[in-house]
Phi, psi and omega in degrees: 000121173322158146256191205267131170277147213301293175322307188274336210268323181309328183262353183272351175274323165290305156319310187286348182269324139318295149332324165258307173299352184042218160260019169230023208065202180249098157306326149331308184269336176291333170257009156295282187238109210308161212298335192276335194326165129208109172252146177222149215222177179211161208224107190210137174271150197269325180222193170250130186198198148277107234267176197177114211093006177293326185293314174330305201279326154305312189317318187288295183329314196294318195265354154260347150223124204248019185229017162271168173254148196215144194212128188248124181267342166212130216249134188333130177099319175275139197310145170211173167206187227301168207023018167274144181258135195265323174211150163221160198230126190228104193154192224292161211271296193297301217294306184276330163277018137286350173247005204282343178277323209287289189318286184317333177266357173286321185309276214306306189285003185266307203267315152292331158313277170313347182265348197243337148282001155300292201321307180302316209280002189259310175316277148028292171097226174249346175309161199252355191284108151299106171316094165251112204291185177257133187308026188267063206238151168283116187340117186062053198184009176322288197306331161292319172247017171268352164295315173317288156349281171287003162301301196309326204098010158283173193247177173245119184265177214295155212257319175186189181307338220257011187238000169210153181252116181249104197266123169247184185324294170322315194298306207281358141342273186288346181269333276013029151200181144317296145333310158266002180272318188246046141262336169272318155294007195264272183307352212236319174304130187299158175286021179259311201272105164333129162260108187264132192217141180249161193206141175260318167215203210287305177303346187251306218293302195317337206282337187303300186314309207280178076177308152111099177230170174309271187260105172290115172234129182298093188260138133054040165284170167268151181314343173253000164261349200255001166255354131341276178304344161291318190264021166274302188284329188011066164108322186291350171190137147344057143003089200229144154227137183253115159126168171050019177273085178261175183301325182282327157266009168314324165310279262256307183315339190257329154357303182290357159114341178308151165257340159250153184230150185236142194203104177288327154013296181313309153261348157292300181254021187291139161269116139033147176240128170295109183210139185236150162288075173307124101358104186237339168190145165293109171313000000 
């Protein structure tokens, strides 16, 4: 796994960290705990899952003491479970519980992302259906979590508006028709950029089909139009389903033979990963 570069992860670790210190610091630990303190802590998950957000989770120490000492105790991406412990952090006392919430909440919402995407992509099975997430992202956290995703074994379905042309209900609404919707993405598109066309049923796949796109995506049919609809494309476009993708029906959707399944699910509703800072010795 690629990590995430530094250009994107640093201002999103420095806002959160601006954002918790506010405009006076951590008033708590400067008047708590003296400026001479040094403790080394461990950084340990509470349940079992995928661990996910350790480059996040150094930065925030680093960009609030670049004299901490830091140790990865488990490496990005691999499974763990409850008390294991993942990183450990050493050096002034005051540094690391000012940086210890911004880290932990990068872990626990990155690493809850990986976890439930392992859980789909496992759901999956020996089927050919790929795991894919959605622009369905917390507003400015796109690039974490779509990273967090692919931590998981999932794929990243488009990044934003400007890298694929994806025509939904609306668009073929507002342009009038099917036909003319991807014949005007057609004319307009560069010869890099993929075409995506959304379909509610058989009848819009075929008309899709006689016009000819990249990608198809299946909203929200039932399991027996959307294997319908597998052997209607045999090949001829990319096969994606959409909608109604939960953990419990994720098997039975890749079943049908589709190749891809896309789920905001993955990043909307991922639950929190339980990860705590232990307090382990006066440094």
């Amino acid at each position: 796994m690629t990590s995430l570069s530094h250009i994107i992860l640093e201002p999103l670790v420095r806002k959160a960290l601006e954002e918790d210190l506010g405009r006076a610091g951590d008033i708590t630990s400067d008047s708590v705990i003296s400026a001479e303190a040094r403790a080394k802590v461990v950084m340990a998950a509470r349940q079992e899952g995928i661990v996910a957000g350790l480059d996040a989770a150094e930065l925030a120490f680093k960009l609030i003491d670049s004299g901490l000492a830091i140790k990865r105790l488990k490496a990005e991406g691999v499974e763990v479970k409850a008390g294991d412990e993942v990183m450990e952090v050493e050096g002034r006392a005051r540094s690391i519980l000012s940086a210890e919430r911004v880290a932990l909440n990068f872990v626990g919402r990155m690493s809850g992302i990986a976890t439930l995407t392992n859980k789909m992509v496992k759901a999956v099975g020996n089927h050919k259906a790929r795991v894919c997430s959605t622009r369905k992202t917390t507003p400015g956290l796109r690039a974490v979590e779509k990273y967090a995703v692919r931590v998981g074994g999932g794929m990243n379905h488009r990044l934003g508006l400007d890298d694929a042309i994806l025509i939904k209900d609306n668009h073929i609404a507002i342009a009038g028709g099917v036909a003319i919707a991807l014949r005007r993405a057609k004319e307009s598109a560069g010869h890099m950029v993929k075409i995506e066309i959304e379909v509610d049923n058989l009848s819009q796949l075929k008309e899709v089909l006689e016009e000819g796109v990249d990608v198809v995506m299946l909203d929200n049919m039932s399991l027996e139009d959307m294997a319908a609809a597998v052997k209607m494309a045999a090949g001829r476009a990319i096969v994606e389903a959409s909608g109604g993708v939960t953990l419990e029906r994720i098997s039975q959707i890749a079943a049908t033979g589709v190749d891809m399944i896309s789920t905001g699910a993955l990043t909307h509703s991922a639950p929190n990963f339980d990860v705590g800072l232990d307090f382990k010795a006066a440094a």
